[in-house]
N, C-alpha and C positions, 0 to 999 in steps of 0.2 A: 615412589610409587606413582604420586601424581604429580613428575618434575616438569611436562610438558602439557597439564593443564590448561585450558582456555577458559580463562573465567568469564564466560558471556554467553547470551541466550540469544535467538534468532529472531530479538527484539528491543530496544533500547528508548526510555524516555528521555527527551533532550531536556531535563532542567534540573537545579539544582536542590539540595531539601529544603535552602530558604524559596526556593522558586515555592515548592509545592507548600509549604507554611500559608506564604501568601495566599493562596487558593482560600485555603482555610478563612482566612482572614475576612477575603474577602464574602464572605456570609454575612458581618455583621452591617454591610452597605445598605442603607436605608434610599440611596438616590436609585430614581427611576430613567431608565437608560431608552433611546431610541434605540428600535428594530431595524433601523436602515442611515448608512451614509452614503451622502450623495455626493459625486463628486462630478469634474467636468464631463465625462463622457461615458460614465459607467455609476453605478449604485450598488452599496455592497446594503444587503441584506443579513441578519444573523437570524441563527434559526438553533436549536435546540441539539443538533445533530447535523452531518453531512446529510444522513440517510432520511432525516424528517424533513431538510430542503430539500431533495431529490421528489419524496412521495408529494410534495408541495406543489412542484414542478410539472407534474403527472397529473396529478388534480384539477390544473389550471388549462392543461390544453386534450383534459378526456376528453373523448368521444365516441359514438360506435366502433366509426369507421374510420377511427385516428391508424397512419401507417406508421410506423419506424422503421428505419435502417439502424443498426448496430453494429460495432463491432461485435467479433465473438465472445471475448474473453469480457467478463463483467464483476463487477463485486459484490456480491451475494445480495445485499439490499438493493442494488441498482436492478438486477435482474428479476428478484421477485416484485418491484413494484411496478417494472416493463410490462410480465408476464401476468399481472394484475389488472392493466389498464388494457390494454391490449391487447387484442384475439389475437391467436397462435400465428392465424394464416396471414397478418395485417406485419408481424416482425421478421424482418429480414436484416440476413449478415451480412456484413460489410467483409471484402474479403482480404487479407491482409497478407505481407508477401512471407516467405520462411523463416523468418526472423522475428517476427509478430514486433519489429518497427516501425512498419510502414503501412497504407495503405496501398494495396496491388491495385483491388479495381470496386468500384461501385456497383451496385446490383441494378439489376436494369428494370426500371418502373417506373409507371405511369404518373403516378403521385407517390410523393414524399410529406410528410409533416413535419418531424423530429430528425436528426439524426444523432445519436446518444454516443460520442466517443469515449473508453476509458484509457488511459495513459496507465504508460504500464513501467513497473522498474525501473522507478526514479527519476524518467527521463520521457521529453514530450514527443511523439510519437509523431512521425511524418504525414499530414493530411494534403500533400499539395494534390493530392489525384481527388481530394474533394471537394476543390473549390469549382471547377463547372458545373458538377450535380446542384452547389447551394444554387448558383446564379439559375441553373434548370427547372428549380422544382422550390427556387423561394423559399424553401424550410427551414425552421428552426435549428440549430446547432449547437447542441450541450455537453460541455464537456466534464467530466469529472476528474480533477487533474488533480486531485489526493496525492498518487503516486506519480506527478508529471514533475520537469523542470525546474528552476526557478522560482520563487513568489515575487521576484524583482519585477518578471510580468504576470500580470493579471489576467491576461489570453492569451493560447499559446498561438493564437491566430487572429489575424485582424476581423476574418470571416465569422470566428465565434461569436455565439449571443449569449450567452449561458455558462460561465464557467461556478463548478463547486470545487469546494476545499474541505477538510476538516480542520478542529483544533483538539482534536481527543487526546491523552495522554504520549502516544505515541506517532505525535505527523507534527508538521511544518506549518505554521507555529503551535505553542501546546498552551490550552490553556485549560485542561484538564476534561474537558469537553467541549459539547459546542462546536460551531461551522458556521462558515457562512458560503453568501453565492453572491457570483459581482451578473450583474445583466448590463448590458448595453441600456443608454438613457430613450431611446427611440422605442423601447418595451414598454408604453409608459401606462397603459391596461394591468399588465402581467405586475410592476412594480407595485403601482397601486392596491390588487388583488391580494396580492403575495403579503404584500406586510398585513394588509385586513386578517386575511386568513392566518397566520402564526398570533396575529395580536388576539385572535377569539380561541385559541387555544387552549387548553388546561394550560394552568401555573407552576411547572414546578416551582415545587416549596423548600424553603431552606432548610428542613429539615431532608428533604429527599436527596436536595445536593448534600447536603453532611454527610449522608448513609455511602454517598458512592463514591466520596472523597475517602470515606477511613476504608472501601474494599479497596482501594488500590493503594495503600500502605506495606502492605506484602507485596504486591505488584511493581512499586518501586524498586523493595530489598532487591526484590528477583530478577531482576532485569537491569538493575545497574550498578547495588552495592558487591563490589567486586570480592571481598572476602565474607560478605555473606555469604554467596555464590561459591565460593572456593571449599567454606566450612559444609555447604549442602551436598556439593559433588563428593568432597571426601566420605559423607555418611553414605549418600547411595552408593560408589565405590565400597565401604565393608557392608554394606548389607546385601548388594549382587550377590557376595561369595554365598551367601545362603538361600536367596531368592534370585534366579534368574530375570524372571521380569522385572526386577526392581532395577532400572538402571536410566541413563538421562534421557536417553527419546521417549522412552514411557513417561517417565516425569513431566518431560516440557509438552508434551502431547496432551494430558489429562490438566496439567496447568492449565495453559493456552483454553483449552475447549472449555472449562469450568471457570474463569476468568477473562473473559475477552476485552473487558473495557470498556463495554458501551452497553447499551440496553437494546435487547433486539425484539422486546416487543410493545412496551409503553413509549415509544419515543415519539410519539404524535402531541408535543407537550410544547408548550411559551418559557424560553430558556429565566429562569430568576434573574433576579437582581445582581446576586454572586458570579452567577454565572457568566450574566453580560458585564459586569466589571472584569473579569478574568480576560474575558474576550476583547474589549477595548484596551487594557492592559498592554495587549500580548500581539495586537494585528502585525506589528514590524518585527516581534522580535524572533526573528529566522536567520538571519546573516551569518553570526554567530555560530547556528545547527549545522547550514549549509559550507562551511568553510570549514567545519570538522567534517560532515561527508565529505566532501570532497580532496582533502588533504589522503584520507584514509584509503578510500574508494583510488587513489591513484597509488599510492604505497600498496595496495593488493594486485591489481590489474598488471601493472608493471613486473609482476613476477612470473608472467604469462606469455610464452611464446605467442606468435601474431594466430597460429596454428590452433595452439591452446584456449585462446580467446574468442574465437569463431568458436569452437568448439563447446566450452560450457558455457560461455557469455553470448551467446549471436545475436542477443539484441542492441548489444553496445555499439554505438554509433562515434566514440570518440569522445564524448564529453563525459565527466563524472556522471553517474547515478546517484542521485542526492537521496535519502531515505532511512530511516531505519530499516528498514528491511533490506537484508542483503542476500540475492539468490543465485541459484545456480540450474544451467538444464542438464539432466539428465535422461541420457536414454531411458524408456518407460520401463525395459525389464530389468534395467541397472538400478532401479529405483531404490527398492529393497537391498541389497548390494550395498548400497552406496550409504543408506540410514545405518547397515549394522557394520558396517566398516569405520564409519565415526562413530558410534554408538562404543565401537572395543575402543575406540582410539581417546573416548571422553571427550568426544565433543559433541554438543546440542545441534541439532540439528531435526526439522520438522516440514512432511512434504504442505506443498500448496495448500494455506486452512481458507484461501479469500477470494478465490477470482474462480468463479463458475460459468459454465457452459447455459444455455437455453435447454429444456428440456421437451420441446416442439423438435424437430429433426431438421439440419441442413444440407447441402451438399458437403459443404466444408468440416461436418463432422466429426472426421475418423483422424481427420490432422488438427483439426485443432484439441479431440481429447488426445493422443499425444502429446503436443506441446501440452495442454495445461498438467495431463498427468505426470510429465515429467520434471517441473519445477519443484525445486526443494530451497529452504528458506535454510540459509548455513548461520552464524554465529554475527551478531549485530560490528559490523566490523569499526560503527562507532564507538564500540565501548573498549576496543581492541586495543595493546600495547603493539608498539612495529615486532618485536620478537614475535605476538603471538601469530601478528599477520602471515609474517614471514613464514611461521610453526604453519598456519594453517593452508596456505598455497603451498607446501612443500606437501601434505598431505593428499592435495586435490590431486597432486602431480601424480604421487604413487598410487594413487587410485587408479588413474590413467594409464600407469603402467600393468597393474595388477589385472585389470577386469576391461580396458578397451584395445590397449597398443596389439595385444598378442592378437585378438580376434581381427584387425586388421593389417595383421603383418609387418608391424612398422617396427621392425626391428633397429633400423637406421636412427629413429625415432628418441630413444631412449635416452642417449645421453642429452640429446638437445633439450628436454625435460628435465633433467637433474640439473643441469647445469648453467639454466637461463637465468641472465643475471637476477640475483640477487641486491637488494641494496644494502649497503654501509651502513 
């Protein structure tokens, strides 16, 4: 009944149970840790969250009549503390080409402050058509590269000033929470301010970190212990026969929203002592994460005609997507389609829960809620066996058959789909 099972969720934490022990552990740290390292030409800051550096960040260069240019697509906390700081009429898109790889073009105006990039799907996003606006208009440039490249660089551009990270249960590195941000050493106002300000913050207390170490105990089982997950699916599998709604998109959908990992409204807080031993801990160790995305992320990709790959992936540019998150586009009305088609087939899968639009109106509106509507988050392909890879590219394919090839006639089509190599 469940011999082609995919035991993984559309999210995966990179570490081990001794990994997350330690966390634990380290609560009972009585040493007092610096908020900032400095190094030759940058300065890493730590801060209690990605999302409490960001509103940190906002803090330091308010103003009436602060502008920003953004990209469109943003990640929910980055957008409400834009849309916080900054009158409606003062935020402008960046506009980005079909692919939402690249930047197309810069918006044309008088002054600039900020310009807030977010990197999107694992992978650093093309800014060369930004570098004559920075030298134009001398602004700021912040990037939030969470979901970018690399950690081997610290900017995905020489031109940045600003780049953040998280270390939350689920990003590059993990240190169960916590983030930090690197700034260029020529910021030396904003450094200064920036540690003052995190350091006059409420304390989380080691009790509060205890509390949100045991809710992600479940959150581990679920997301990486493989026959937990196996033994879960089997019960929602005999309970569907009785309840229809009871089946994995519902699941991982109410999971996900009722479980997110992070706190999304006290997070204006001075990371503990635990906290910052977790995070000094933990600053290198990605290599490791990074060399399982990307062994994985090419073992998937590779099952994908050149055709195929433009077609659900157009943001790939050649290089792995390094990430937990592994996603897919989807036509907007194939959306639904496409959730209850894995949803028969037992696999998890859940649309776009992170990356929101402006809610001021732009020109570039109507295409970029397509692109963001059409993103769906498929099965963490790092927690994935090669069979299951291979199981689940073999399904995206007959999707393609089912519900795109016919409506564009590509009859010709077909077998090049079934038959594209597979690996050994």
């Amino acid at each position: 009944m469940l011999k082609n099972i995919i035991k993984a969720v559309p999210d995966y934490m990179p570490l081990t149970s001794q990994d997350f022990i330690r966390h634990f552990s380290n609560l009972l740290t009585i040493k007092q840790w610096d908020l900032w390292v400095q190094y030759k030409e940058y300065t890493k800051i730590l801060g209690y969250s990605c999302r409490s550096l960001f509103e940190t960040v906002m803090i330091y260069y308010q103003r009436d009549d602060l502008v920003v240019a953004t990209t469109p697509l943003n990640h929910t906390s980055f957008r409400n503390a834009i849309e916080k700081y900054v009158k409606p009429e003062n935020i402008h898109t960046i506009e980005l080409n079909k692919k939402f790889n690249r930047i197309k073009k810069m918006p044309e105006l008088d002054r600039c402050d900020l310009v807030v990039v977010t990197h999107l799907f694992g992978q650093d996003m093309d800014l060369t058509n930004l570098t004559d606006f920075k030298k134009k208009h001398k602004c700021v440039v912040i990037e939030d590269r969470v979901q970018g490249g690399t950690r081997d660089l610290k900017f995905s551009n020489d031109f940045i000033d600003i780049s953040l990270y998280s270390m939350a249960m689920d990003k590059r590195p993990v240190a169960m929470g916590g983030g930090y941000l690197h700034v260029k050493n020529f910021h030396k106002d904003f450094i200064t301010n920036s540690i003052k300000f995190i350091g006059n913050l409420p304390l989380e207390t080691p009790r509060s970190r205890f509390k949100e170490l045991l809710k992600k105990i479940p959150t581990f089982l679920f997301y990486n212990n493989r026959p937990f997950l196996f033994l879960g699916f089997c019960i929602v599998d005999f309970l569907r026969q009785f309840n229809n709604q009871i089946n994995i998109l519902n699941l991982t959908r109410s999971y996900r929203k009722s479980n997110p990992g992070f706190n999304r409204v006290n997070f204006m807080q001075k990371p503990s002592s635990g906290l910052c031993q977790s995070m000094y801990e933990n600053f290198n160790n990605y290599h490791k994460m990074e060399k399982n995305y990307d062994i994985k992320f090419k073992t998937f990709i590779n099952q994908f005609s050149p055709k195929l790959k433009s077609y659900f992936f157009p943001w790939f540019r050649g290089d792995s997507c390094l990430g937990s998150y592994d996603t897919i586009m989807i036509e907007e009305d194939l959306v639904s389609s496409f959730l209850s088609y894995f949803t028969n087939h037992k696999i998890s899968t859940i649309v776009n829960p992170s990356y929101k639009i402006f809610n001021s109106s732009h020109e570039n509106d109507l295409k970029v809620i397509k692109f963001k509507n059409g993103i769906v988050y498929i099965p963490s392909l790092a927690n994935l066996n090669k069979e299951e890879i291979i199981y689940l590219s073999t399904r995206i394919k007959h999707f393609y058959l089912r519900y795109v090839a016919h409506r564009k006639k590509s009859i010709k089509i077909e077998k090049e789909i079934l038959t594209y190599p597979v690996l050994n």
